[in-house]
C-alpha positions, 0 to 999 in steps of 0.5 A: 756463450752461456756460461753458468757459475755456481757457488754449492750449498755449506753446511750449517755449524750447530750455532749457525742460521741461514742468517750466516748461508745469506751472509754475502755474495761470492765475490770470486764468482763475482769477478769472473762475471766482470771478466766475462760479461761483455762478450758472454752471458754470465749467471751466477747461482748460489745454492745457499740462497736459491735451487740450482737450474738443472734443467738449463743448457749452459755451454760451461758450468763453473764451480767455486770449491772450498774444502767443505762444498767440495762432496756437493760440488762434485755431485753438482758436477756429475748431473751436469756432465751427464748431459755432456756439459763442461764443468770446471772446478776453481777455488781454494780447496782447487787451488791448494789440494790439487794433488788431492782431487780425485780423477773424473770429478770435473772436467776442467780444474782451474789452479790459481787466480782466474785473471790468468784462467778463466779467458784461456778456458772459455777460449779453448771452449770455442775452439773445442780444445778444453784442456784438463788443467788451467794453471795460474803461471805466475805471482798475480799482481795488484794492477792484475785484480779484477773488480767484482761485478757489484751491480749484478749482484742481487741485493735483497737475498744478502744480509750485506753486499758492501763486502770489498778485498783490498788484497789477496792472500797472507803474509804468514804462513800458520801450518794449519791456515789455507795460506801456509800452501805453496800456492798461496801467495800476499798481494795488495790490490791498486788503491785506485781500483779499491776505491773505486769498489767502494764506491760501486758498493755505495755505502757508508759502512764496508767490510774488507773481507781480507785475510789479513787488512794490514799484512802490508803496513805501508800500504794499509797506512796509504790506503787509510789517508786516502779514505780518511776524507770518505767518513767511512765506517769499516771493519776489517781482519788483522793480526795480533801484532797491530797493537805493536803499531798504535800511529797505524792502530790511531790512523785506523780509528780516524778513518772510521775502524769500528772493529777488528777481527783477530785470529787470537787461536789459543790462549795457551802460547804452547798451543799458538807456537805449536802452528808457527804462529809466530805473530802471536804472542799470548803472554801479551794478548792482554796488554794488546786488547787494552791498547786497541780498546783504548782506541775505541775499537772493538775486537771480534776474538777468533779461537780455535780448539783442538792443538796440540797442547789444548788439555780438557781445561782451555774451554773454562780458561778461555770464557774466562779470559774473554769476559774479564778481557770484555772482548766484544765478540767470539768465533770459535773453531774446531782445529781443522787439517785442512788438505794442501796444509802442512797440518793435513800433511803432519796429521795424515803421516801420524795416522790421526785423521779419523774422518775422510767426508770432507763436508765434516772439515767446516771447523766445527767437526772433529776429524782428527784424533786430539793430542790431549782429549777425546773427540767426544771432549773437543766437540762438547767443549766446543759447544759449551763455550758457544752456549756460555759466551753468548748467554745472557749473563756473559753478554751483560759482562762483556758490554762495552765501556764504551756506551756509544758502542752498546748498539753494535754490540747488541746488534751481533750478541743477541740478533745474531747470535743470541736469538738469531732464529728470531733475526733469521725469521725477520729476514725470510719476511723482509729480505736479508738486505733490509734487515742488514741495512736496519742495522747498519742504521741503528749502527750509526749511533757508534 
């Protein structure tokens, strides 16, 4: 059986390159190929790097759907199912809003982890008894996760393939995140099998694309001493709170952590208590960036603008806070309610959505009428703190203590973001992977 798995084009945000659409595979499509691939041909196609075939006969088309892909997912579908070919949907937005999926887009939804889907769908298929619905039954387990199919993967159209998810989901639930849904559930993958990804990657340098590195300290601490000996260079996502934990944070940096990626959200605490971010304690964000810089780790800072207590201000305040802080590197986003979240449900009851096309809700749109300022404020704020953290003078105020650390730093401040044009020009000339692992080497010097 031809089975064809697609992952639909994103939309750009204002300050993004198709350095950022070429970022890294879709592992998820990756793993269902693993699941498959012994007994079925399976292709993986991505929009974002390549047109979609449509003039090809798979017997079964599957789509990875998140909230933004979903209006293209559903016009990728409708082609399909014109020449009576089979298309099931999966992903998040599937998997949390599936009370929001309208009727007819597809012809299959898969809800839940594809360990417990995909095999039943393909199976049903065959015997020509496609049911509409495939339901992940229960809580997957780490023993239950399956490996990316790393070799299938093509190199060159990636800045990056040595992406690796040592979990799934997030031990807290912040009203407005993806995990604050029913259907979102924390789980640790096996050890063995993690490392085993490490080195199917065959890199020195890895990313754990987690929701949440240490949402399981003991796990995390078990999983450090096991790589400690490997003379890894990793980065990964954590919480505020692992600089109330500095044996961790140290055991962090001994095994190779070179930064960390932070959702901070807001500086202004009424913001960050408003969401039930309750990990969060803003009062204490500067001792908590001083403790991790201590540690020779940088921290990527990941903002969001729009909650409920954000006034015309928190723009100015939060530049400011960021470069006397020195924080290395900046994500900000547009407060986005995304559907199956209680945010989406607290906004839809109070009548503040003003935007219904959901390739808008990429957070860097604004689809909901702010409590403290006009839509026209939050978008315009958005865009100027983008312009003034990565402008040339931040950049240089922002540069780190630490000299060692100047080549990582520059790398992202001005390659990426700075003058990512540039850097995206060099990539269409030399592939995205020989760019990704210039900088990989040029990292070594951290």
């Amino acid at each position: 059986m031809y089975i064809k798995l697609i992952q639909p084009k994103m939309r750009k945000r204002p300050m993004d390159t198709d350095i950022k659409t070429h970022m890294s595979p879709p592992l998820g499509l990756y793993t269902i190929v693993n699941m498959l691939r012994t007994e079925h041909r399976v292709y993986v196609e991505n929009e974002n790097i390549a047109n979609i075939d449509f003039s090809d006969k798979p017997d079964i088309v599957g789509i990875s759907v998140t909230v933004d892909t979903f209006p293209r997912a559903a016009a990728i579908a409708k082609r399909f199912r014109k020449r009576s070919i089979p298309v099931v949907a999966g992903g998040i937005h599937i998997t949390t809003a599936f009370d929001f999926i309208p009727q007819n887009c597809f012809d299959v939804l898969c809800v839940g982890a594809a360990e417990f889907t995909w095999n039943d769908i393909v199976k049903d298929l065959e015997r020509g008894e496609l049911k509409p619905v495939y339901r992940c039954s229960k809580n997957i387990t780490g023993a239950d996760i399956v490996s990316p199919a790393y070799d299938m993967i093509k190199n060159d159209s990636y800045l990056y393939c040595n992406i690796i998810h040592t979990s799934r989901g997030c031990p807290y639930k912040c009203d407005f995140c993806y995990n604050s849904s029913a259907e979102r559930h924390y789980v640790n993958r096996n050890i063995d099998d993690v490392i085993a990804d490490i080195k199917a990657v065959g890199k020195k340098h890895v990313m754990f694309i987690d929701d949440n590195f240490t949402g399981n300290p003991k796990w995390t601490k078990k999983f450090l001493e096991r790589i400690k000996p490997m003379k890894l260079k990793w980065n990964a996502a954590v919480s505020i709170d692992i600089a109330k934990r500095p044996m961790l944070l140290e055991l962090m940096k001994e095994s190779g952590c070179m930064s960390l990626f932070i959702g901070f959200e807001s500086i202004n605490k009424s913001s960050v208590s408003g969401v039930h971010k309750v990990q969060n304690r803003a009062a204490d964000y500067d001792k908590a960036v001083k403790i991790i810089h201590s540690k020779g780790i940088m921290i990527n800072a990941s903002f969001v603008f729009g909650l409920d207590s954000d006034t015309p201000d928190v723009f100015e305040k939060t530049l400011y806070w960021v470069t006397r802080n020195k924080i290395e590197t900046v994500t900000s986003h547009i407060l986005t309610p995304y559907p199956g979240t209680k945010l989406y449900d607290d906004m839809l009851k109070s009548g503040r959505l003003i935007e219904t096309d959901l390739s808008f809700y990429n957070t860097a749109n604004v689809v909901f009428k702010p409590a403290n300022m006009t839509p026209e404020q939050l978008y315009s704020g958005y865009l100027w703190i983008y312009r003034n953290i990565y402008s040339l003078p931040c950049i240089i105020k922002r540069m780190p203590n630490n000299f060692s650390q100047a080549v990582p730093y520059l790398l992202f401040n001005l390659f990426y973001r700075k003058y990512g044009k540039l850097t995206d020009g060099m990539c269409k000339l030399f592939t995205y992977n020989r760019i990704g692992y210039l900088a990989e080497k040029l990292s070594k010097y951290l």
